[in-house]
C-alpha positions in Angstrom: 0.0 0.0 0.0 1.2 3.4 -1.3 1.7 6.6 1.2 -1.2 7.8 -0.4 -3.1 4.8 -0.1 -2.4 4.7 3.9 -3.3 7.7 4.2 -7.0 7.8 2.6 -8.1 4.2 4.0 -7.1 6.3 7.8 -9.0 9.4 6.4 -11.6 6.3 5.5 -11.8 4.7 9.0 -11.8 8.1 10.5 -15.1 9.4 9.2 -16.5 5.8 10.1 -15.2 6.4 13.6 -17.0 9.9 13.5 -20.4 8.4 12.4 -20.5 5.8 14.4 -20.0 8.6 17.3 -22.4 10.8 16.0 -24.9 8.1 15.5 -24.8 7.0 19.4 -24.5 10.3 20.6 -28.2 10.8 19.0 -29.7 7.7 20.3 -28.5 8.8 23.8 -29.7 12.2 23.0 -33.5 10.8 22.1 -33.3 7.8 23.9 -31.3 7.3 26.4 -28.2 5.4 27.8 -29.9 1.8 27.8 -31.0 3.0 23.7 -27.2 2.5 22.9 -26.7 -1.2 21.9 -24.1 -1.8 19.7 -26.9 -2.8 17.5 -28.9 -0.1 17.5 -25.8 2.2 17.0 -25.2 0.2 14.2 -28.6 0.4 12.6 -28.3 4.4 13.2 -24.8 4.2 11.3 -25.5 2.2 8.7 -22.7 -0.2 9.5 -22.6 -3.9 10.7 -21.9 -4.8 13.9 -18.5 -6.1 13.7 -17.4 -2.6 12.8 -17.9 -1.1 16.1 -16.1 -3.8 18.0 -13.2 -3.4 15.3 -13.2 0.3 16.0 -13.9 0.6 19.3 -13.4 -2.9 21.3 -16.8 -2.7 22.8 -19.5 -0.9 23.9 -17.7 1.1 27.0 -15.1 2.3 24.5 -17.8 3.2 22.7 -19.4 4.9 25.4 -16.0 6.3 26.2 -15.6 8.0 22.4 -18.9 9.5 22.9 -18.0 11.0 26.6 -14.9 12.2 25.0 -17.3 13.7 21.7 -18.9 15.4 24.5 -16.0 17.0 26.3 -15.0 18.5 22.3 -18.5 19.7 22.1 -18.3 21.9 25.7 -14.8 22.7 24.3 -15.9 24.6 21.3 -18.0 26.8 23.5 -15.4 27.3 26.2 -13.0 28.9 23.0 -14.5 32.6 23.8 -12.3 35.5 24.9 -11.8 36.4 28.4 -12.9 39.5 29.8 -9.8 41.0 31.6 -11.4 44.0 32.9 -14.4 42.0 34.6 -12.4 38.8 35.7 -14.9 37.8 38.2 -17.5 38.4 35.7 -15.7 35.9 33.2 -15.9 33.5 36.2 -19.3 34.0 36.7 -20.5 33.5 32.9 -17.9 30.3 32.5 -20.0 28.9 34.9 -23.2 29.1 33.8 -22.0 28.4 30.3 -20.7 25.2 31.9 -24.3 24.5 33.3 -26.4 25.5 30.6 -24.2 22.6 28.6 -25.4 20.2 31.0 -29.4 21.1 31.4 -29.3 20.9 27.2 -27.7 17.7 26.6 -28.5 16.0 30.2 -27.6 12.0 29.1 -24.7 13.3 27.6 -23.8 15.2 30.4 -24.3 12.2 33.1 -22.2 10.5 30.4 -19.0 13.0 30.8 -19.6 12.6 34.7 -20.7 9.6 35.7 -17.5 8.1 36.0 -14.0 9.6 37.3 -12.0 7.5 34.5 -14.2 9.8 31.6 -12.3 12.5 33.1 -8.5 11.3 31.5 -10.3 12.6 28.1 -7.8 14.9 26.5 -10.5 17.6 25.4 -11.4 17.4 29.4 -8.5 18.3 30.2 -7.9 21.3 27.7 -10.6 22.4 29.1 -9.8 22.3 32.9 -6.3 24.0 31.3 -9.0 27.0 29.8 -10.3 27.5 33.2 -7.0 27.3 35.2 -5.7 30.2 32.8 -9.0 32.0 34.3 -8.3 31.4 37.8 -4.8 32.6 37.3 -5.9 36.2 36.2 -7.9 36.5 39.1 -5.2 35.4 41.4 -2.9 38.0 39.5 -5.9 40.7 39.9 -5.5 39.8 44.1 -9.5 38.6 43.2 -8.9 35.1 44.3 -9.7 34.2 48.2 -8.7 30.7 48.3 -5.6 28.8 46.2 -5.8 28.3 42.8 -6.2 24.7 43.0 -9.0 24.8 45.3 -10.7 27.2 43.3 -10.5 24.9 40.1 -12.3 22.2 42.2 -15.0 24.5 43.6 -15.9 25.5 40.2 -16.1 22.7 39.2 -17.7 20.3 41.3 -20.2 23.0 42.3 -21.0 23.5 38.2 -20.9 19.7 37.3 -23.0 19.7 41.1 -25.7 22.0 40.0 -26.3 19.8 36.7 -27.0 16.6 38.2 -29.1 17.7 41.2 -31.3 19.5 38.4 -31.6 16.8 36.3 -32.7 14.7 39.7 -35.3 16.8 40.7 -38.5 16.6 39.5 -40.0 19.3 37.3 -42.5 20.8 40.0 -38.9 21.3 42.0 -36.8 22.5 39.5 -36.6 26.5 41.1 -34.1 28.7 38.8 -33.0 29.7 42.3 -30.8 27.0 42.9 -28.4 27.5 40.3 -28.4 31.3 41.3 -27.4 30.4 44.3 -25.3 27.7 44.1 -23.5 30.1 41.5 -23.3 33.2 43.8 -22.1 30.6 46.9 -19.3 29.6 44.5 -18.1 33.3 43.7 -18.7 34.3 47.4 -16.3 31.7 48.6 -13.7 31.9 45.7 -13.4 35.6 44.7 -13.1 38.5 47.1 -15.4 41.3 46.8 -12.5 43.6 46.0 -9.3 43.0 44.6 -6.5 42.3 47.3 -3.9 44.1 45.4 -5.2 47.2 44.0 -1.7 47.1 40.9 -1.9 44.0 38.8 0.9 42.3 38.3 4.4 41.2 40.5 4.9 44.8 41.4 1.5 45.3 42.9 1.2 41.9 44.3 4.9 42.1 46.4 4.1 45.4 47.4 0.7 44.3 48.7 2.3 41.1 50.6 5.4 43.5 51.9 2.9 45.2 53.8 1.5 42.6 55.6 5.0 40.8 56.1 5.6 42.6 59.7 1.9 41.3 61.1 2.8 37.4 60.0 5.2 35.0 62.7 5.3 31.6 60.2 8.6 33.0 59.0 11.6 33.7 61.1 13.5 37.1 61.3 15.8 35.6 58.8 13.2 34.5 56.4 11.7 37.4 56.6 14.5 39.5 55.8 15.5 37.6 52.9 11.7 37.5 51.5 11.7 41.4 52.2 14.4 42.5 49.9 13.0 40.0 46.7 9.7 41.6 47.3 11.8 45.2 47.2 13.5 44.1 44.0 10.1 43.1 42.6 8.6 45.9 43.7 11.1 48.0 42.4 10.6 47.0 38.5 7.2 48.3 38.3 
């Protein structure tokens, strides 16, 4: 087989791949999780059987592809730029772009979270990258109120929380309010209500923590000293 050859029978297999995706992502859409046989995904695809096992191994790698179509699919919405002027605003509309994902494609949703192992998906992890570059600003902004890596897991298991406690409820219990608040609870405990350090950046930040270094006793007079004249020299470069 030629280069050329290679190369359109993996372009081939690859658009299979893709349908075959596509095809059980809609049956879980209209159907349901139980809907996704790997006969009735092949019915949908217009493919036999034996195809799916070839391509996928079974029906949890199957189930896997489709949680990892999923995380793609959040992914392309995530792409928007930042607002740098309103970071806790940014924070605040990631959020309920992350829930309104989840109330409109629910079984997809409880797809991407119903198991820890759906979250080594390489899209899931771009986008945990997206929101990490997000916490950072506000840390640099002196918005953030807790570390950076408990703020990523706030936000996220108080988003991905919201979703499947909607989808729970009934529809007579499903009060708006909850989200709301669930939201606001999450900004209340991650962001200050005004910036720590009023200067962004390493200048406004060391000058801001050189303050504060004569009320702390972790650190001993030595310590103290020598962090002292690194914040001076950041300080200095403003």
């Amino acid at each position: 087989m030629t280069a050329v050859e290679s190369d359109t029978a993996a372009l081939g297999r690859e658009q299979l791949r893709q349908r075959i995706i596509e095809a059980a992502a809609g049956l879980l859409a209209r159907e349901g999780r139980d809907a996704v046989t790997t006969r009735a995904v092949a019915v949908a695809a217009g493919v036999q059987p034996p195809a799916i096992y070839r391509l996928f191994g079974d029906k949890d790698g199957l189930l896997d592809a489709v949680a990892e179509h999923g995380f793609a699919r959040f992914l392309e919405t995530k792409h928007t730029a930042p607002d740098s002027r309103h970071p806790v605003e940014d924070l605040r509309a990631g959020w309920d772009l992350a829930v309104e994902f989840g109330l409109a494609n629910p079984a997809l949703y409880t797809l991407m979270y119903s198991e820890p192992a759906k979250e080594t998906s390489a899209a899931f992890k771009v986008g945990m990258e997206i929101l990490m570059s997000r916490i950072r600003r506000l840390a640099v902004g002196g918005w953030l109120r807790v570390d950076e890596e408990l703020a990523v897991t706030l936000i996220h298991a108080t988003a991905r929380g919201a979703v499947l406690t909607w989808l729970t409820l009934p529809e007579s219990r499903r009060d708006p309010a909850l989200l709301t608040t669930l939201r606001e609870s999450m900004i209340a405990a991650v962001t200050n209500q005004e910036p720590a350090v009023q200067d962004s950046g390493p200048a406004g930040a060391a000058r801001a923590l050189r303050a504060a270094l004569p009320e702390q006793t972790t650190l001993s007079s030595a310590e103290q000293h020598l962090l002292k004249e690194w914040l001076d020299r950041l300080a200095a470069d403003a």
